[in-house]
C-alpha positions as CSV (number, residue, x, y, z in Angstrom):
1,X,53.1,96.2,52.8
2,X,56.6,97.8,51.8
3,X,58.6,96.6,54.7
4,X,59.9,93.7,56.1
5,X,62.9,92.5,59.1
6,X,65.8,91.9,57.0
7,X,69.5,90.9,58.8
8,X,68.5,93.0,62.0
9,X,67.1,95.9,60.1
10,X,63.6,97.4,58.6
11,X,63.9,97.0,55.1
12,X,62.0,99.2,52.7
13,X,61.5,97.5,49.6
14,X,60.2,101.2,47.7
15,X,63.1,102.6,49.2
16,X,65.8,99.9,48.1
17,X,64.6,99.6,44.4
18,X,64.7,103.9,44.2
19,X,68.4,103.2,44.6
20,X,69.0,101.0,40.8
21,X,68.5,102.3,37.3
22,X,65.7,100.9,35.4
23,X,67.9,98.1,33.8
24,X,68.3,97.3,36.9
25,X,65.2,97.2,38.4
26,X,64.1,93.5,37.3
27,X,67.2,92.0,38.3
28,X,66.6,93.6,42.4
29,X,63.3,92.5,42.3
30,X,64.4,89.1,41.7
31,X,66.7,89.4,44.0
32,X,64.8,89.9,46.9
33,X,62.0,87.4,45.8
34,X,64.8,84.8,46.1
35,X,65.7,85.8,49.5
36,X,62.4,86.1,51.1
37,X,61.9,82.7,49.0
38,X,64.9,81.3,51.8
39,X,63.0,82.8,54.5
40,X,65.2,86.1,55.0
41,X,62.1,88.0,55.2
42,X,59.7,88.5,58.1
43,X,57.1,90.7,59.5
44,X,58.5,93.7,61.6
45,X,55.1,93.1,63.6
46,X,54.2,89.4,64.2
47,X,58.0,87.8,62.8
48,X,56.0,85.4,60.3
49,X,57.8,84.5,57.2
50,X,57.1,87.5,54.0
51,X,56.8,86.8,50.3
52,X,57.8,89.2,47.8
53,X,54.9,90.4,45.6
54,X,55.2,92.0,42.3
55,X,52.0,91.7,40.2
56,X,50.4,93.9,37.9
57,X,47.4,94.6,39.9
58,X,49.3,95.6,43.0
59,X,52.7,97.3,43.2
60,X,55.6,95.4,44.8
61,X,54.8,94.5,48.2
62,X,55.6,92.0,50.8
63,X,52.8,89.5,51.7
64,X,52.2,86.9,54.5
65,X,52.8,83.3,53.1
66,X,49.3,81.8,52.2
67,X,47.3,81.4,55.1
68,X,48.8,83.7,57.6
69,X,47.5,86.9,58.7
70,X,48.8,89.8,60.9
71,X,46.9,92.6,62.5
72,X,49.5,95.1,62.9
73,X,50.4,94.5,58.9
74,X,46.7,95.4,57.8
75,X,46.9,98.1,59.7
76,X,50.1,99.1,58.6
77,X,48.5,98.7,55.0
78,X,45.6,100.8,55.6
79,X,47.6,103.4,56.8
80,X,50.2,103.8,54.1
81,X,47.3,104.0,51.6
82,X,45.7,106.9,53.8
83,X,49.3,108.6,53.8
84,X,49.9,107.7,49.8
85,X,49.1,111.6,49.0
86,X,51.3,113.4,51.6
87,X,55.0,114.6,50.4
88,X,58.3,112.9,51.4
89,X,58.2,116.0,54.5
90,X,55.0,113.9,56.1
91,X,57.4,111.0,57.4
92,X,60.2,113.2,58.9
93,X,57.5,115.9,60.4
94,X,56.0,112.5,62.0
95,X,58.8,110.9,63.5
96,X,60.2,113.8,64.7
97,X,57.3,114.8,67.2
98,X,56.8,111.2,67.7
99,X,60.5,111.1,69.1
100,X,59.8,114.5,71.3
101,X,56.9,112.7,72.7
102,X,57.9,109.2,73.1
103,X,60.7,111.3,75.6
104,X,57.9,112.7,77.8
105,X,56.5,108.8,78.1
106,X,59.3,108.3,80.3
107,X,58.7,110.4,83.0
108,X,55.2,110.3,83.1
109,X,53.4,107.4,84.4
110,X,49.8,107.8,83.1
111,X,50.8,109.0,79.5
112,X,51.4,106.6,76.8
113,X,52.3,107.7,73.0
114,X,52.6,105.3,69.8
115,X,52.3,105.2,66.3
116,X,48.5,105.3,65.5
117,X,48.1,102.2,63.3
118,X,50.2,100.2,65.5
119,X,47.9,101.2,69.4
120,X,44.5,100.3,67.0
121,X,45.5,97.4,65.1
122,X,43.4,95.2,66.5
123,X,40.6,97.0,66.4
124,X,40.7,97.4,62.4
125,X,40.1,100.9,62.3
126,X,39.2,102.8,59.0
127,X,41.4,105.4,59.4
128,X,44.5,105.7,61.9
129,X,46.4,109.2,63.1
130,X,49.9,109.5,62.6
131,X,50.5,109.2,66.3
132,X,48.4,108.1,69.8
133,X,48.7,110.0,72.6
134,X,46.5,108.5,76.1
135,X,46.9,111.0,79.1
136,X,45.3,109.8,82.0
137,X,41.7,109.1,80.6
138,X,41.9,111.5,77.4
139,X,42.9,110.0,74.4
140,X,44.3,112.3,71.5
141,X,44.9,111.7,67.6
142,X,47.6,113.7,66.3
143,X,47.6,114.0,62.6
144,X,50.3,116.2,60.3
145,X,49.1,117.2,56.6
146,X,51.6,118.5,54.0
147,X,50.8,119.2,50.6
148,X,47.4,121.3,50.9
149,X,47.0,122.5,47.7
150,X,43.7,124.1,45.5
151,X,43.6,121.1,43.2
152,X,42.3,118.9,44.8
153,X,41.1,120.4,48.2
154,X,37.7,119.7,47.4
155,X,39.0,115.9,47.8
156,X,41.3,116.5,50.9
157,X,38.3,118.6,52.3
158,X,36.2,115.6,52.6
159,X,39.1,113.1,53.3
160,X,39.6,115.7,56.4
161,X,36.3,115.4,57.2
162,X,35.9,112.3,57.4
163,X,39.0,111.3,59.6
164,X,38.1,113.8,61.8
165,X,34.8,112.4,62.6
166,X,35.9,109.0,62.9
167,X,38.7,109.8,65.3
168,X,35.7,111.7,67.5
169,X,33.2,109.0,67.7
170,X,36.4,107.2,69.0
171,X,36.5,109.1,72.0
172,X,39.7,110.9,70.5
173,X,40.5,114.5,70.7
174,X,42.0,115.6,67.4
175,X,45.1,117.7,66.8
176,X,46.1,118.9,63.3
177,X,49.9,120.0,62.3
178,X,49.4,122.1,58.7
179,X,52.8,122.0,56.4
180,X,54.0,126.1,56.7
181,X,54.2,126.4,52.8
182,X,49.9,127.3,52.9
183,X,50.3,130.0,55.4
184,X,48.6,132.9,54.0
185,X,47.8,136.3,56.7
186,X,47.4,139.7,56.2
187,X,47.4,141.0,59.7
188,X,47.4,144.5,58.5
189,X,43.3,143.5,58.0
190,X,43.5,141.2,60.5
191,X,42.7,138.8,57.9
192,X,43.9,135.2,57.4
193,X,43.1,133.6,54.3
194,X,42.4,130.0,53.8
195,X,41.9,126.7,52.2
196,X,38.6,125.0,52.9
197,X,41.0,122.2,54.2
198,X,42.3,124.4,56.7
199,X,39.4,125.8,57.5
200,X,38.6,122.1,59.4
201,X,42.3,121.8,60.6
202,X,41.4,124.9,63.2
203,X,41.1,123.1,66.7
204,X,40.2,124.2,70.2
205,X,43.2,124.4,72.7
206,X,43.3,125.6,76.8
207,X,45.8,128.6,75.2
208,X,41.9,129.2,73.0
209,X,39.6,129.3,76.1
210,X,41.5,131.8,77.6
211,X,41.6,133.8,74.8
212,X,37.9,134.2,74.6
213,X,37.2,134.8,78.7
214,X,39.9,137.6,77.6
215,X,37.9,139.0,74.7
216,X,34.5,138.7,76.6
217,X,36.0,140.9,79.4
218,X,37.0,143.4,77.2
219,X,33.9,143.5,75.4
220,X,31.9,144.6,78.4
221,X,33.6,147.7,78.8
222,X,33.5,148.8,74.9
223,X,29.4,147.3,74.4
224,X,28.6,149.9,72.1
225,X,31.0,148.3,69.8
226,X,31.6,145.4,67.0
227,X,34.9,144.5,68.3
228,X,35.2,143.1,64.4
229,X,33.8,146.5,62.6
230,X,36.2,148.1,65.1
231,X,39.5,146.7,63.9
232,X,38.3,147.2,60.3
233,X,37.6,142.8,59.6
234,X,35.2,142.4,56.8
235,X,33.0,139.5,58.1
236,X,31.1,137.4,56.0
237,X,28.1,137.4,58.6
238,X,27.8,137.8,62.1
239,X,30.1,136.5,64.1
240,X,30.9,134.7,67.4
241,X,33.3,134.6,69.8
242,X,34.6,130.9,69.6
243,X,38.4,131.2,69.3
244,X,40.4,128.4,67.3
245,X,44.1,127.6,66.5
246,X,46.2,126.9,63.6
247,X,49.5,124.6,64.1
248,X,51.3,125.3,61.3
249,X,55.1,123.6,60.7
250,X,58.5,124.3,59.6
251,X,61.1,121.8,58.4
252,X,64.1,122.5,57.9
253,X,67.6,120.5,57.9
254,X,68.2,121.6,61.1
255,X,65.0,121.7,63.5
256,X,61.4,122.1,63.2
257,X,59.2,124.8,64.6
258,X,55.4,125.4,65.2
259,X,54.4,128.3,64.2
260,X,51.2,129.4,66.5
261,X,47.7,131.3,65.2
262,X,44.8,132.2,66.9
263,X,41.9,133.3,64.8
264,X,38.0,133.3,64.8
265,X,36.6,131.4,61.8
266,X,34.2,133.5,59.4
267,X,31.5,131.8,58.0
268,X,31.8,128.7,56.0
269,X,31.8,129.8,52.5
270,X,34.3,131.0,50.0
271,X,36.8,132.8,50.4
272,X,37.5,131.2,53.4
273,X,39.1,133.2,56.0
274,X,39.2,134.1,59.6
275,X,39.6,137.0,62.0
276,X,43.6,136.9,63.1
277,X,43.7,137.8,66.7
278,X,47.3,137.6,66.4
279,X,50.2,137.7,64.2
280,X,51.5,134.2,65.4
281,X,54.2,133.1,66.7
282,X,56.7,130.2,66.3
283,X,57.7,127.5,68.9
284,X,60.8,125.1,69.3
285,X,59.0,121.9,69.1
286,X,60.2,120.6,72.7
287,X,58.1,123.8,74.0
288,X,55.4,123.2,71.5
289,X,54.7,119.9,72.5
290,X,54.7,120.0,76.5
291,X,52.0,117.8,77.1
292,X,50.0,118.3,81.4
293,X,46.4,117.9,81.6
294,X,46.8,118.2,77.7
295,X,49.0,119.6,74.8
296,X,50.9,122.9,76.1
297,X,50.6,123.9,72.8
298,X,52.2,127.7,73.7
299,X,54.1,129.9,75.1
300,X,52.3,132.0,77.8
301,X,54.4,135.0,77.5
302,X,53.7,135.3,74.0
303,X,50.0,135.1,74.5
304,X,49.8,137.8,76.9
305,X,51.8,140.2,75.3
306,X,49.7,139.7,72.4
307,X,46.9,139.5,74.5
308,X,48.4,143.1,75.4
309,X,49.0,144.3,71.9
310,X,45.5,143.7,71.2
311,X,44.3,145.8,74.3
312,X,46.4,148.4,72.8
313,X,44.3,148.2,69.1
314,X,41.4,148.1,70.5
315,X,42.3,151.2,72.6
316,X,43.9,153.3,70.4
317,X,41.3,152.9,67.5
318,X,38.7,153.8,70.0
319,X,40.9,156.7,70.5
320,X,40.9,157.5,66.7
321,X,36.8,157.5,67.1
322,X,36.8,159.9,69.5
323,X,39.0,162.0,68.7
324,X,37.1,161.9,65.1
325,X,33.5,162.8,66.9
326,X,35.3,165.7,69.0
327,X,36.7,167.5,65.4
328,X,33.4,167.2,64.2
329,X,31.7,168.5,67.3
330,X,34.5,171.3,67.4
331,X,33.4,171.9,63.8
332,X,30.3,172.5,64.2
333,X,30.3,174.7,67.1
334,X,33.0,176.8,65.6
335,X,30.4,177.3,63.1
336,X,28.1,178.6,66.3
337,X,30.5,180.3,68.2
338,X,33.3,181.3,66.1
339,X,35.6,181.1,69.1
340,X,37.9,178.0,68.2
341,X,41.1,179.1,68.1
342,X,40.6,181.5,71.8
343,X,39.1,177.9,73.2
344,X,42.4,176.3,72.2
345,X,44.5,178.9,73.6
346,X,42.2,178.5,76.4
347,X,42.6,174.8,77.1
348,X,46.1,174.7,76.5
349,X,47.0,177.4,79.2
350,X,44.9,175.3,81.3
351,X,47.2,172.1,81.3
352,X,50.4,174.2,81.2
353,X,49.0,174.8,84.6
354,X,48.6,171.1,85.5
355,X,50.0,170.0,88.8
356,X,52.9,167.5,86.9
357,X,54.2,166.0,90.3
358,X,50.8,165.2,91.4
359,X,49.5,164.1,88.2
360,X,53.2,161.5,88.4
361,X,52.4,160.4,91.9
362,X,48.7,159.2,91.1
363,X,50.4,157.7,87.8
364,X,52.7,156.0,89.5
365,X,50.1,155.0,92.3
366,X,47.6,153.7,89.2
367,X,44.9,155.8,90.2
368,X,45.3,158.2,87.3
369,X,42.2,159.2,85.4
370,X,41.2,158.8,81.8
371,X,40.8,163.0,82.1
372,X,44.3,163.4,84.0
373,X,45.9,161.3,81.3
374,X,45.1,163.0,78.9
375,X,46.0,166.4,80.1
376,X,49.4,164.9,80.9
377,X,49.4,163.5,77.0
378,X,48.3,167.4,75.7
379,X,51.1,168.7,78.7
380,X,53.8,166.7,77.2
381,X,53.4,167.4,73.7
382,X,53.6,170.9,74.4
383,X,55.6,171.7,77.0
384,X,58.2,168.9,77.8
385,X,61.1,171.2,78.1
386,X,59.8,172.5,81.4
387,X,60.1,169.0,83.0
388,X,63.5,170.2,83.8
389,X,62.0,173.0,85.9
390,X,60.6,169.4,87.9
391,X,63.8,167.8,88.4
392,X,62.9,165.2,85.6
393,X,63.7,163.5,82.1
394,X,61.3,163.3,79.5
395,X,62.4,159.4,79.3
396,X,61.9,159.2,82.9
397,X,58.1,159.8,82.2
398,X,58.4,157.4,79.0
399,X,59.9,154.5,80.9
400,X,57.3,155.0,84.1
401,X,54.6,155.0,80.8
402,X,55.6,151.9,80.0
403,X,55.8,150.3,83.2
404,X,52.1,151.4,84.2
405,X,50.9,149.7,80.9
406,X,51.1,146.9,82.7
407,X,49.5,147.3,85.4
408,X,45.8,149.6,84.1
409,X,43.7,147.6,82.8
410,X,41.5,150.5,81.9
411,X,41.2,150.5,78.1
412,X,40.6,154.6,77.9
413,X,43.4,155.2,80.1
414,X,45.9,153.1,78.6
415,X,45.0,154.8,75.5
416,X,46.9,157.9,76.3
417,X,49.4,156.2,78.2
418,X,50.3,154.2,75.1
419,X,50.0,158.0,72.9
420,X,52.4,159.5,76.1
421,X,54.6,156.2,75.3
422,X,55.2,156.3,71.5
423,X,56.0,160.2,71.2
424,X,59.5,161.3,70.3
């Protein structure tokens, strides 16, 4: 291993010899082999006496004198090997929500957090996660990956794979924290595109399950629709609705965020992608990392306004396909009837003559309906002067709008209530 207890401290022997020159090197090396020679060096885990190593088969490393074994140290071995390929970002990432959490221990009696290597160390796992988490009777592996990169995903795909299996047939529930540098979305599509790594990094929160009770509401009331086809996604194949996040996390000198995505996976084939549900969000980690029954894991007034936002897609574009059908049924019975344009003149003298004060009161009440609306929508754009005639403000009407949003749940009334909210 690269450690050892030296004069009250953790000493880091790759650490300490990045500090010399290469002339120097040699002569640091020997000088540490002399000390733990005198017995300066022990195990931060068991206290034995350590050896410095520096073969050519092995790089430098402290050993156990002949004879003498420690648990925790193998562990500690295995684990540095399975962390070799992540960047110098892994390590403060790690301690840093291994801190946050190690806070929460405190105060809660059943939960119990520690570095993952160090909890199974007697149990000689293959493969350890960063950091333990127990909560009562669930047990979670939290794991943080930086460096995801093409070359070599194939690799990382399988290494991924494979940890995340193990950790399951351990009775662990796994959580995944994605460096932010492989963030790659194009919401305008609601498209995100991915790495087959991060593909198996998407995990199943509470914040998910809610999202898809959500969606499958919604759904009922727009059947005749591909909720996918609607929003213009370009699936692979078929789809279903089983809702998945993406932890992705930012380092800076300062603080780290989360930043917070929930998608629905395509099918498992190149180009990897998913269907955004939202444009994400990002999280202090003391928010992020609120741990209950399990991992908070968001913020619940993001969710539902984005919850809301999508309501609002859905709506409108269902909106734009109507309004679509109506031109093209107006069309043709133009065609038929040649009357268009007395028709129009006819329908708008018709909601000049709409009872406004009634059609406000029954707003206000939410009991407006999808017909009313959109009279009062077709009223406004025309004849919103003569509001003044009613004692009233076109922002008035604009800020009642937006405070019936919500409260209808109807999708083809909020439709026009969001078209009566964004005109200027």
């Amino acid at each position: 291993m690269d450690i050892a207890q030296y004069e009250g401290n953790v000493l880091n022997i790759t650490v300490e010899l990045s500090k010399v020159s290469d002339i120097s090197r040699g002569r640091a090396i020997e000088k540490y082999k002399r000390i733990a020679e005198k017995g300066a060096m022990s195990c931060p885990f068991c206290g034995g006496k350590l050896s410095l190593r520096a073969g050519s088969i092995r790089e430098i490393h402290f050993a156990h004198l002949k004879g003498k074994t420690c648990q925790d140290a193998d562990a500690y071995d295995t684990y540095q090997t399975q962390s070799r390929r992540e960047n110098v970002k892994h390590s403060v990432i790690k301690e840093a929500i291994y801190t946050e959490l190690k806070s929460q221990e405190v105060i809660k009696s059943n939960l119990k957090v520690e570095y993952g290597f160090k909890e199974k160390a007697t149990e000689r796992w293959r493969h350890y996660p960063d950091i333990y988490i127990k909560k009562g009777e669930r047990e979670f592996a939290i794991s943080v990956i930086t460096n995801v990169l093409k070359s070599g995903d194939e690799k990382l795909v399988r290494e991924i794979n494979r940890r995340n299996k193990y950790f399951l047939e351990k009775g662990l529930e796994t959580i995944w924290f994605v460096e932010d540098r492989e963030l790659a979305d194009d919401f305008d599509k609601r498209v995100m595109h991915l790495w087959e790594a991060e593909y198996g990094l998407a995990i199943k929160t509470a914040a998910d399950r809610t999202w898809e009770i959500f969606l499958k509401d919604l759904i009922k009331d727009i059947s005749n629709f591909n909720i996918f086809d609607l929003l213009g996604y370009r699936s692979h194949a078929p789809m279903k609705l089983d809702v998945r996040s993406l932890y992705y996390v930012h380092s800076t000198d300062d603080e780290i965020m989360f930043s917070v995505y929930r998608m629905i996976l395509d099918e498992k084939r190149q180009p990897f992608r998913a269907f955004a549900l939202t444009s994400g969000y990002r999280m202090h980690m003391s928010s992020a990392l609120i741990i209950r029954d399990e991992f908070l894991l968001s913020n619940e007034e993001k969710e539902e306004q984005a919850r809301i936002e999508f309501t609002n897609a859905v709506t409108k574009r269902l909106e734009q396909i109507r309004i679509e059908a109506l031109a093209k049924e107006d069309t043709l019975l133009a065609e038929h009837v040649g009357s268009q344009i007395a028709a129009a003149s006819a329908e708008a003298l018709h909601e000049h003559d709409i009872d406004v004060l009634t059609y406000l009161e029954r707003l206000k009440a939410a009991t407006i309906t999808e017909k009313e609306a959109k009279a009062f929508f077709r009223y406004l754009v025309r004849y919103r002067n003569d509001l003044i005639d009613y004692g009233l403000t076109f922002s008035e009407i604009k800020r009642l709008t937006r405070l019936m949003l919500g409260k209808i749940n109807d999708a083809a009334i909020r439709y026009w209530l969001v078209e009566i909210e964004g005109l200027s």
